[in-house]
SEKOL-686742 format. One line per 10 residues: their letters; for each residue x, y, z negated of N, C-alpha, C. Coordinates in steps of 0.02 Angstrom, whole numbers, plus 50000, padded with zeros to 5 digits. Layout:
A = X,Y,Z,X,Y,Z,X,Y,Z  ...
//
This chain:
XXXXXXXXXX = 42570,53996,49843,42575,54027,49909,42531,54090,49911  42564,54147,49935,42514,54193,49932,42486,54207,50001  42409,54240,49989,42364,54240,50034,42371,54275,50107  42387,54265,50165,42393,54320,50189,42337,54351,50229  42338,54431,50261,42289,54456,50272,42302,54494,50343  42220,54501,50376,42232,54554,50435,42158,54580,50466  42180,54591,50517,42124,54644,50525,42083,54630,50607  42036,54650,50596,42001,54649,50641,41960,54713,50683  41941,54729,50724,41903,54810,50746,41896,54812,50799  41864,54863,50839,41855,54874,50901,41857,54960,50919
XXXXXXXXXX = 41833,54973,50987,41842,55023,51002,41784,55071,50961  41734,55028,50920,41669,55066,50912,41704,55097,50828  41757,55073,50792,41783,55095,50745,41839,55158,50766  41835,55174,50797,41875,55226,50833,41944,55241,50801  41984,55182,50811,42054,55186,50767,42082,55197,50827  42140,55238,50800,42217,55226,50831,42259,55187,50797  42303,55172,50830,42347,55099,50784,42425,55108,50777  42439,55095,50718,42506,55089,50708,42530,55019,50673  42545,54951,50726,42559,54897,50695,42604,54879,50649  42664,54907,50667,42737,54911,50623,42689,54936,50557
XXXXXXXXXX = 42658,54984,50550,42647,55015,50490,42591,54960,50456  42547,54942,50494,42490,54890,50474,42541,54809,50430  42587,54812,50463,42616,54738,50430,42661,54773,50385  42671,54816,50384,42733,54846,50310,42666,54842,50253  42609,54859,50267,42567,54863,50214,42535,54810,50201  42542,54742,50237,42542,54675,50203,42504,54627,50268  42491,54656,50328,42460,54641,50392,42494,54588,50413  42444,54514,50449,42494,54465,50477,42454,54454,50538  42393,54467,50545,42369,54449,50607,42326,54522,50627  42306,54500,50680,42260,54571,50715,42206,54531,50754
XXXXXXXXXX = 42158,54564,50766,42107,54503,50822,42070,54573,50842  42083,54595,50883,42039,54646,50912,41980,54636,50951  41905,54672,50963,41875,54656,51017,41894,54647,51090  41858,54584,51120,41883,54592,51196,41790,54606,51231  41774,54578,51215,41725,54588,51247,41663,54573,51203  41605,54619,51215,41539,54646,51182,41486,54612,51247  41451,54558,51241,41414,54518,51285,41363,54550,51311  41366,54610,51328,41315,54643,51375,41306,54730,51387  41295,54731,51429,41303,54786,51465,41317,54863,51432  41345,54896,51420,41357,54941,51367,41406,55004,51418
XXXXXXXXXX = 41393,55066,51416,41434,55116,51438,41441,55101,51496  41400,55076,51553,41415,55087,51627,41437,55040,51651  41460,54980,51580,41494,54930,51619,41449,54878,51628  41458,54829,51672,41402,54757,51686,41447,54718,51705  41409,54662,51699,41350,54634,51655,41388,54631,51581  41437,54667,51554,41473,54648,51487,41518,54722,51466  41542,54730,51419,41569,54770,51411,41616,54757,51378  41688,54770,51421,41752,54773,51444,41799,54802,51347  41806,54790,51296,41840,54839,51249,41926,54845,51261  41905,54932,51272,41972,54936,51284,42043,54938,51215
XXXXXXXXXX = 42014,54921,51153,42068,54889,51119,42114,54840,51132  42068,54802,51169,42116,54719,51188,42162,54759,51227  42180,54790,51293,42224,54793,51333,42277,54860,51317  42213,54917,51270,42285,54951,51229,42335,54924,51183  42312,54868,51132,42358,54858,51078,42384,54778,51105  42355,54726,51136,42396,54658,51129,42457,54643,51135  42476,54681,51178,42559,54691,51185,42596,54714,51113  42572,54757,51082,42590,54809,51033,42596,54761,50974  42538,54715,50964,42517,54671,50920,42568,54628,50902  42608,54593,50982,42672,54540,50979,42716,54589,50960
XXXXXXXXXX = 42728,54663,50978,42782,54698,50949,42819,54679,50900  42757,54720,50879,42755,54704,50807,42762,54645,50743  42764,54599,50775,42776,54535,50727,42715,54483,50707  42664,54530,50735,42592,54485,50707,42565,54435,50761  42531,54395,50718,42491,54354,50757,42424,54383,50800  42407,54348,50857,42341,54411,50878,42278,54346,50902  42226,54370,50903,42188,54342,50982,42148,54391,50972  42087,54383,51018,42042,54425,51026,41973,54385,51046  41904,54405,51023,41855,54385,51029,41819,54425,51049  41765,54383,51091,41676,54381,51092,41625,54391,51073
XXXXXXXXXX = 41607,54467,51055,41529,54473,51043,41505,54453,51060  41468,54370,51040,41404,54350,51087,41337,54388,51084  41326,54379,51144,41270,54444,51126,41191,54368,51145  41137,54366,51124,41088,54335,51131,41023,54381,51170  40981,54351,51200,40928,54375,51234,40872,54401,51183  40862,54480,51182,40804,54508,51153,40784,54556,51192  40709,54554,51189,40635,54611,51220,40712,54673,51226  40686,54686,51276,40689,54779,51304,40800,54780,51341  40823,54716,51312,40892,54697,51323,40902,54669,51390  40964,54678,51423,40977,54662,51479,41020,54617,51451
XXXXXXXXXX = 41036,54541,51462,41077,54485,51431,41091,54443,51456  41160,54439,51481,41193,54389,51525,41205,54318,51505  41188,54271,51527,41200,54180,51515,41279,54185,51458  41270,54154,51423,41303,54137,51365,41396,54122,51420  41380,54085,51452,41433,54068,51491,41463,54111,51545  41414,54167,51563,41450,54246,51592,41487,54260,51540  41463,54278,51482,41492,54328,51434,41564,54287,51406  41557,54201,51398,41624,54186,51392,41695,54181,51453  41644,54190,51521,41700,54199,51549,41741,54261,51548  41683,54303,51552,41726,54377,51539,41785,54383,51481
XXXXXXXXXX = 41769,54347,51451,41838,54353,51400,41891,54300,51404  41875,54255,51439,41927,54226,51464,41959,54263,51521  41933,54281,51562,41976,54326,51621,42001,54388,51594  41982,54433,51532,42016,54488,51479,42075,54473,51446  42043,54408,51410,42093,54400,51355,42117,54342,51363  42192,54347,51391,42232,54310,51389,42296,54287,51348  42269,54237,51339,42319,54220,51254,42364,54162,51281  42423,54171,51256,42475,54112,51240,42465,54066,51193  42462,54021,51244,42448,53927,51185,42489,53935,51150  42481,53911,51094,42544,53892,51025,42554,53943,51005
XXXXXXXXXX = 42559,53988,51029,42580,54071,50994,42533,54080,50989  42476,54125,50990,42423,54158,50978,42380,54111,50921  42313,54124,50905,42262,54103,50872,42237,54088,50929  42168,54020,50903,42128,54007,50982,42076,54065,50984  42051,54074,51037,41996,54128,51063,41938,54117,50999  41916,54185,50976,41860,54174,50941,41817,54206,50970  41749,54188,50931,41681,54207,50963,41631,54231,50905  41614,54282,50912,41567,54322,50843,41466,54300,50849  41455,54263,50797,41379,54220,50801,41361,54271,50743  41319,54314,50774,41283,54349,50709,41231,54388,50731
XXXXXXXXXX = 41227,54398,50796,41157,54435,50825,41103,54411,50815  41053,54414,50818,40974,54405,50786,40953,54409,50870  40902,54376,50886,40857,54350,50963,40765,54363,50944  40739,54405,50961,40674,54398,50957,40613,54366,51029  40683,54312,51042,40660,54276,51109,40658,54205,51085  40739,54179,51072,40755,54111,51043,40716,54081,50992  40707,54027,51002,40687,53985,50940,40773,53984,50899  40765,53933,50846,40825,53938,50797,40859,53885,50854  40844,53825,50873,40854,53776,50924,40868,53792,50990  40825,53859,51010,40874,53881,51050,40928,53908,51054
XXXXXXXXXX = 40949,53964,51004,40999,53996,50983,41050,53942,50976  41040,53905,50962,41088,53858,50939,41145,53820,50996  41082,53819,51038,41106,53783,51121,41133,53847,51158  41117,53900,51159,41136,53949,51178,41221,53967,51142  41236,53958,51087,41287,53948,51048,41341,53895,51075  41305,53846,51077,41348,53762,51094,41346,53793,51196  41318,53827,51206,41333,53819,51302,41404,53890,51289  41416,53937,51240,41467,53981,51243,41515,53951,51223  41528,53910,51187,41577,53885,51166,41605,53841,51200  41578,53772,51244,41574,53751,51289,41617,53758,51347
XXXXXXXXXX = 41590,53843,51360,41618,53862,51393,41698,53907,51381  41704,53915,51341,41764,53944,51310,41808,53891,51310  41787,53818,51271,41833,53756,51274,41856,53753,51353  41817,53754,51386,41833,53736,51466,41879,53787,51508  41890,53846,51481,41913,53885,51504,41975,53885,51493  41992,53893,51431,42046,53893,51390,42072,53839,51371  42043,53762,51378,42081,53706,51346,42087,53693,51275  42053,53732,51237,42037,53733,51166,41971,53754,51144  41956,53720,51100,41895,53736,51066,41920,53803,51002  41858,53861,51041,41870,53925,50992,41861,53912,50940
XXXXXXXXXX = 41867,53975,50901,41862,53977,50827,41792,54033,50823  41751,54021,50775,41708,54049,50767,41671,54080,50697  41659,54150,50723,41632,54200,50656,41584,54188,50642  41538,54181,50584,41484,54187,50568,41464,54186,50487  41412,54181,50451,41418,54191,50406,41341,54132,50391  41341,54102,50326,41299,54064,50285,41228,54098,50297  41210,54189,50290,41155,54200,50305,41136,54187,50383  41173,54179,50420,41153,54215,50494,41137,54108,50497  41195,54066,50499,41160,54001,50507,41109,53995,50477  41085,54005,50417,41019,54001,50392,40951,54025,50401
XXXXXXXXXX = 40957,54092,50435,40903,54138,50447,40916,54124,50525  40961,54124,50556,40953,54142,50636,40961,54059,50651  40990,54022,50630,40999,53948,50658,40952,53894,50638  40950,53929,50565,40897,53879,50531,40914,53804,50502  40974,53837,50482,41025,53761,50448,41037,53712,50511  41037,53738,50571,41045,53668,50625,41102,53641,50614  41102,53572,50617,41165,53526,50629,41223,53555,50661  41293,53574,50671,41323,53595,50679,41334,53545,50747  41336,53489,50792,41355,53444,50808,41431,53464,50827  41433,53479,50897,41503,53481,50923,41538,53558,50908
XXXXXXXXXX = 41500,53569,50861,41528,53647,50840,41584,53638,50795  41574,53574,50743,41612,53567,50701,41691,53564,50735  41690,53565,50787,41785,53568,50814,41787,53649,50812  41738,53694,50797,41763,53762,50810,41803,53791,50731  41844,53813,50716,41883,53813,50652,41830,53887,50644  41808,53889,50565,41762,53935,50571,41788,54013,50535  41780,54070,50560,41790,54122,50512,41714,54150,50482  41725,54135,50427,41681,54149,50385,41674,54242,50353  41613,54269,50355,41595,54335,50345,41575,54327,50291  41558,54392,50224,41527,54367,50156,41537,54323,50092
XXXXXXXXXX = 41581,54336,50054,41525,54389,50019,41573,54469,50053  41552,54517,50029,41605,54600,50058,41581,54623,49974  41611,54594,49925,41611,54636,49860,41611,54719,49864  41630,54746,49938,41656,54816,49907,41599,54859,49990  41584,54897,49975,41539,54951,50009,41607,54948,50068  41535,54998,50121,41594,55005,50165,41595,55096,50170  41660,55082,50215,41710,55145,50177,41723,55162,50128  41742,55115,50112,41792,55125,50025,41865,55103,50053  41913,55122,50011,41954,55097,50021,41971,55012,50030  42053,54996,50078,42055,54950,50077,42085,54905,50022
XXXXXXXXXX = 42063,54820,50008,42101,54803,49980,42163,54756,49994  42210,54784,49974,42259,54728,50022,42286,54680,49986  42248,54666,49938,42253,54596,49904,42243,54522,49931  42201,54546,49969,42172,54468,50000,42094,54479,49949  42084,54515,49908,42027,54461,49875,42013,54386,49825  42073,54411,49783,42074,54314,49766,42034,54313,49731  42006,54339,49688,41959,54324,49642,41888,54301,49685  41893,54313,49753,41828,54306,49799,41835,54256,49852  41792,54173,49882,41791,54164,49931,41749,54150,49938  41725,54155,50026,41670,54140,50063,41607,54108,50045
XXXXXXXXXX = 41557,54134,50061,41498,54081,50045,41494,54029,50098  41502,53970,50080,41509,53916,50144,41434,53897,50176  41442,53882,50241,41404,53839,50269,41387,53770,50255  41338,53732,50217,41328,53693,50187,41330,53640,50246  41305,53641,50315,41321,53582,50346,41375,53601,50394  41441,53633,50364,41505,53627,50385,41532,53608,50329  41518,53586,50274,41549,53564,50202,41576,53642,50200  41653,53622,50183,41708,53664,50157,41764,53690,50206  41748,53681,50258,41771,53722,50338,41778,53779,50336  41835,53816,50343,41839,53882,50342,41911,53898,50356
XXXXXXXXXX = 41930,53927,50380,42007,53968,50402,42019,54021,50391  41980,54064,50407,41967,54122,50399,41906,54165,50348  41936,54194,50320,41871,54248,50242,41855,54301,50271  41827,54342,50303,41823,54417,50289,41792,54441,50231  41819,54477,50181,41812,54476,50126,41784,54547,50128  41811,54616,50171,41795,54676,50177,41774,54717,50235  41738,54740,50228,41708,54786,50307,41683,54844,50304  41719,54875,50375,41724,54967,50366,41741,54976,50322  41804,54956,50313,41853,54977,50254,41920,55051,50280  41913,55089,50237,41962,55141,50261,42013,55152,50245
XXXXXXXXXX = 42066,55178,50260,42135,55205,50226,42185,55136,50209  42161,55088,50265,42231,55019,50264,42292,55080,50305  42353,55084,50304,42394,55096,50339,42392,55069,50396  42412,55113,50462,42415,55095,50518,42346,55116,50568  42307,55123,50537,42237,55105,50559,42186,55187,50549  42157,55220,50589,42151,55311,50570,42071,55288,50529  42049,55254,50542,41986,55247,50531,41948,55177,50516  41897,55153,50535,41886,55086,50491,41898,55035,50514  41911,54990,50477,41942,54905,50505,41896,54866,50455  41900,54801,50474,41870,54746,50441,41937,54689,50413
XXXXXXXXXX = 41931,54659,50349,41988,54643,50332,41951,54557,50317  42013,54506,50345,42003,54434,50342,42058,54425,50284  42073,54366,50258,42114,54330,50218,42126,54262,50257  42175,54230,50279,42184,54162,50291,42187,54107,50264  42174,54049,50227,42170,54021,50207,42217,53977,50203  42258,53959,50156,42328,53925,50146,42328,53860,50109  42353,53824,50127,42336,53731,50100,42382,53695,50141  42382,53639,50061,42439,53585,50093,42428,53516,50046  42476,53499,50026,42476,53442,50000,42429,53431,49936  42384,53385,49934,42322,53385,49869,42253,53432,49889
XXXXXXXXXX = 42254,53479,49951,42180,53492,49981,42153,53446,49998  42102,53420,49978,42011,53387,50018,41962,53416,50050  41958,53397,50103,41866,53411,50131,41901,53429,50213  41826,53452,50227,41823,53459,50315,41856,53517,50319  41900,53557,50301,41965,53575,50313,42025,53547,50363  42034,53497,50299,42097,53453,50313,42066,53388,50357  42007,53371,50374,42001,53318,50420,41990,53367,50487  41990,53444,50509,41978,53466,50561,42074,53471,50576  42108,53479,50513,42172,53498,50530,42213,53402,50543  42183,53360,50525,42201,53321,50538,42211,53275,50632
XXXXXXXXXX = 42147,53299,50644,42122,53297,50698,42170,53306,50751  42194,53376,50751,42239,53396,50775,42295,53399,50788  42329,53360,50712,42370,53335,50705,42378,53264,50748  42332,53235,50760,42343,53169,50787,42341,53111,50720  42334,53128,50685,42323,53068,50635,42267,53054,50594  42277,53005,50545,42215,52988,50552,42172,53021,50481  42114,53023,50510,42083,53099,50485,42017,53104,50416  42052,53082,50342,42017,53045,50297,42001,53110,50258  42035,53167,50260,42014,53231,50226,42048,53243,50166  42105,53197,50172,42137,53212,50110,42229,53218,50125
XXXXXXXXXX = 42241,53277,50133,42292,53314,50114,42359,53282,50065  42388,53212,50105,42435,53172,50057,42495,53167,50100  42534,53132,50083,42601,53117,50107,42607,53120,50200  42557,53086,50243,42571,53094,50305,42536,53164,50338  42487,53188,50310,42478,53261,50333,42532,53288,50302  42557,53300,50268,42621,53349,50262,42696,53323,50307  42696,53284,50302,42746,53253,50365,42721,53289,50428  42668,53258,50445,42648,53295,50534,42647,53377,50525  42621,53398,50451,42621,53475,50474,42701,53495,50495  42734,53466,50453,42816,53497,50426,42849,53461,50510
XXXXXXXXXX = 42824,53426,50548,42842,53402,50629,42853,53467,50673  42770,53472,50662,42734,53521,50700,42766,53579,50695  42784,53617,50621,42802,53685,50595,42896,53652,50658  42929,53613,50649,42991,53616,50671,42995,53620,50737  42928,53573,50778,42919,53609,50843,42911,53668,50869  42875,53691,50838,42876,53780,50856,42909,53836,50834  42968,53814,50788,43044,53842,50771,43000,53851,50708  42947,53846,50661,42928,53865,50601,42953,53837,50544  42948,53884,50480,42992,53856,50409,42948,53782,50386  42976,53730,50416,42925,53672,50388,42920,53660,50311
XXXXXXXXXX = 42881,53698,50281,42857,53696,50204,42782,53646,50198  42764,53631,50268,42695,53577,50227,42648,53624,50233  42637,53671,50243,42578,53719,50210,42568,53732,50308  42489,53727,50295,42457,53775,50346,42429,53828,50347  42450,53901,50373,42415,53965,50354,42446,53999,50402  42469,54075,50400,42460,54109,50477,42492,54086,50510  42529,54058,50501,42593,54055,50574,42562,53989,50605  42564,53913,50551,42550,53855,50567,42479,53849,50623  42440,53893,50591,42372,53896,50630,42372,53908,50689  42425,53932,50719,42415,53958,50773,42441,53870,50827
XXXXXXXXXX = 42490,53867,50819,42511,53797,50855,42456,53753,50829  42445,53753,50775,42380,53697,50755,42324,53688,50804  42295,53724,50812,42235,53778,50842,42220,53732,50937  42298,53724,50955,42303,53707,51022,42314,53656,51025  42333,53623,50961,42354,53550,50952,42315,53476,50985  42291,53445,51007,42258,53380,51021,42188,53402,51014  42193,53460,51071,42097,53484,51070,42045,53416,51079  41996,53427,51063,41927,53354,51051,41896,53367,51126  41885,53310,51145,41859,53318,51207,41810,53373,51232  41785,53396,51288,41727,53424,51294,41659,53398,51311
XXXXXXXXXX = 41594,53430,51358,41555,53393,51364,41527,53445,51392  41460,53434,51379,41396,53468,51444,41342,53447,51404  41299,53499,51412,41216,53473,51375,41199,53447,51442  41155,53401,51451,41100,53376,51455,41044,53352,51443  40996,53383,51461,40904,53398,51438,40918,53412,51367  40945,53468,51351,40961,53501,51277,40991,53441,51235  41022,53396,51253,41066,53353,51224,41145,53356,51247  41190,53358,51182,41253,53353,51204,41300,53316,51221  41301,53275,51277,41365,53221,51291,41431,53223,51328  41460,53198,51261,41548,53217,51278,41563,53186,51342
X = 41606,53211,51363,41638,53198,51426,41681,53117,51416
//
């Protein structure tokens, strides 16, 4: 199965877009910024990116898959920084996505806090997401990368994060502004999060990358991750989940049945395999309950 790939950017990459042209050159999804978690260019308490409402339409045009995410922004000295749960509403009232069609809402974990403990950051993390599940009826998907849990989180337990399907940042083999590669990267994947096992959906493999077609200026490039019958690990027990069955992490005869269900429910080529298209109905599939901290403890609903 080959890998497929897409792109990500905002208004601060100062592209103009040509989607038709972005998927002739090997493009399957798009995820533009919706919102940057704090006050920026006049706007408050968040700042509004106007990519989401120029291209999402353009995005379905075009044939690709889309959603759009959440700069979470965290509380630091000299910053003006809105409750974790302002900044996710704002993008729920922006970015409005179609269940089953779209990708679920993602959310970008990579800012640094010279306020937070790692424990706080963390709760501050679990109250955005929280709130995104509640909004939307799905638990987001979320960016981050092996250094930023380690240095900014401090290896914390993932608890109820583990329902967020994760896009993973790093390694970026290639400088930025270099050209793009529209390979996917196979020779390259992700450095994982050790207490998410082998969780991952999403690679970004390249950033501020220039001269992809479609795109005037720089983009950031993901790979999706494609698997089916004979994958193991917390992958396939998050995709199982969803599936409704029962969820041992191993990728055999009845996960490929429910995927190849699922793919016929949503008019898709039922081949067994989950990757761009599948993900998206997956994504909305038999969301995990929600919950509420209390006294910095999390109990499900």
């Amino acid at each position: 199965m080959s890998a497929p790939i897409g792109a990500d950017y905002g208004d601060i990459d100062d592209d103009t877009t040509d989607f038709v042209a972005a998927k002739q050159a090997g493009a399957r999804f798009v995820i533009p910024q919706g919102i940057y978690g704090r006050p920026y260019a006049g706007q408050t308490p968040v700042y509004k990116d106007k990519c989401w409402t120029r291209d999402k339409d353009r995005i379905h045009a075009a044939g690709l898959k889309r959603t759009g995410y959440l700069f979470l922004c965290y509380p630091r000295k000299g910053y003006s920084t809105p409750e974790p749960e302002v900044q996710a509403d704002a993008l729920a009232d922006y970015v409005q996505l179609e269940a089953f069609k779209d990708y679920v809402p993602m959310f970008d974990v990579e800012e640094e806090s010279d306020i937070l403990s790692a424990a706080e950051m963390y709760e501050w993390t679990l109250r955005c997401a929280l709130r995104l599940r509640d909004r939307y009826g799905v638990w987001p998907g979320m960016y981050t990368s092996a250094r930023v849990w380690a240095d900014n989180l401090n290896h914390h337990s993932p608890g109820p994060l583990l329902n967020c399907p994760l896009w993973l940042a790093k390694p970026w083999p290639w400088l930025a502004n270099t050209p793009i590669h529209l390979d996917g990267a196979p020779a390259y994947s992700p450095i994982i999060i050790p207490e998410f096992s082998n969780q991952w959906f999403l690679y970004q493999y390249q950033g501020d990358a220039i001269k992809w077609p479609g795109f005037s200026h720089t983009v950031d490039a993901s790979r999706m991750r494609v698997f089916g019958k004979g994958a193991k690990g917390a992958h396939v027990v998050w995709s199982q989940k969803r599936l409704g069955i029962t969820a041992d992490g191993i990728f055999g005869a009845q996960t490929e049945a429910a995927v190849k269900a699922l793919q016929s429910k949503y008019g898709l080529t039922p081949d067994g395999y989950i990757g761009v298209d599948t993900f998206a109905p997956l994504g909305w599939s038999n969301p995990a309950p929600s919950g509420k901290i209390i006294s910095g403890v999390f109990v499900s609903d």
